[in-house]
PLY file of the C-alpha trace (Angstrom):
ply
format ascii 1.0
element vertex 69
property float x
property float y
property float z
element edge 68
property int vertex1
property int vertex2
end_header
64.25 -23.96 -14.10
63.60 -21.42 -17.13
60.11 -21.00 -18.22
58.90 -19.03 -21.11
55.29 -18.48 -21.53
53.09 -16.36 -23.86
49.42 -15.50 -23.58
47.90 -17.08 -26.87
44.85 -15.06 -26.62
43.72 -11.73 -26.19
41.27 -10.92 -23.77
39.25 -9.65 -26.60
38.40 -12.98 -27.75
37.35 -15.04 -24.47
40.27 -17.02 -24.33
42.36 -15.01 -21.87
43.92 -18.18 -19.95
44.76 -19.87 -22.77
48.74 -19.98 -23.13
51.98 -21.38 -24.27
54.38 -22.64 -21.89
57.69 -23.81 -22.92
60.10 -25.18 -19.44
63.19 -26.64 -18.83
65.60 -27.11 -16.55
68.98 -25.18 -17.21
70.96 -26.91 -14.38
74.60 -26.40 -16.36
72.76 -24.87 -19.49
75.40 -22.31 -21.15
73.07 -19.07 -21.64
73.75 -18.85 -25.35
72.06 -22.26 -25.52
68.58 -20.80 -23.28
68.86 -17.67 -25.94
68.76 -20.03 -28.87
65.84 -22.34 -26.96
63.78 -18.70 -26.33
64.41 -18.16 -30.14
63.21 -21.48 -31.14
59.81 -20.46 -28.49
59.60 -17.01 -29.97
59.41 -18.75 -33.93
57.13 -21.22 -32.29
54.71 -18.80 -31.36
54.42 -17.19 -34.26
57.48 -14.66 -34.76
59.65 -14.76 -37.06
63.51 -14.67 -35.93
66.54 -15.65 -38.21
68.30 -17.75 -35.84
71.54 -16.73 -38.07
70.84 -13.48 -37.16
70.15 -13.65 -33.66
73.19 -15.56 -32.71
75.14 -12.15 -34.69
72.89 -9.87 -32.77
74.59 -12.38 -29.42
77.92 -12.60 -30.55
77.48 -8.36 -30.79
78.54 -8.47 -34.62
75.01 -6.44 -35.35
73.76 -3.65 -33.93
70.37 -2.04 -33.63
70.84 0.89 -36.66
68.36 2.88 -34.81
70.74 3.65 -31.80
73.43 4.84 -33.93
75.99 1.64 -33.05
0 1
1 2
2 3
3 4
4 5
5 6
6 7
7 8
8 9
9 10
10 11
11 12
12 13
13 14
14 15
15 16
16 17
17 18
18 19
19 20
20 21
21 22
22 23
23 24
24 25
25 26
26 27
27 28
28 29
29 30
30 31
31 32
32 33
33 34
34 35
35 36
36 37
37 38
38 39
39 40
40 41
41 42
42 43
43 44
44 45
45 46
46 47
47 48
48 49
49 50
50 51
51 52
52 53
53 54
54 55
55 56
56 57
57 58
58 59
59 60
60 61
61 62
62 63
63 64
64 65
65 66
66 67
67 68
């Protein structure tokens, strides 16, 4: 079982048990398929991933230009 969750609110605002909770079993799940699922949460929560780019940044055909790769 894979669960991502994500605290919606801050504790700033008085809402600090209020979350997102995405889960699913990954009984035979490849793991590029859970990275592309965690994607889909991540855009669901608010960020905003290029799924075109992540699966480059999985396959390893991009590399973080800050680290000198």
């Amino acid at each position: 079982m894979i669960k991502f969750e994500y605290n919606a609110h801050s504790p700033y605002d008085g809402f600090l048990d209020d979350k997102v909770t995405f889960e699913f079993d990954n009984y035979n799940t490849p793991a590029y398929e859970v990275f592309e699922r965690w994607v889909r949460f991540m855009n669901a929560i608010g960020y905003n991933l290029d799924p075109t780019e992540m699966e480059a940044m999985w396959n390893g055909e991009r590399y973080d230009e800050e680290s000198g790769n």
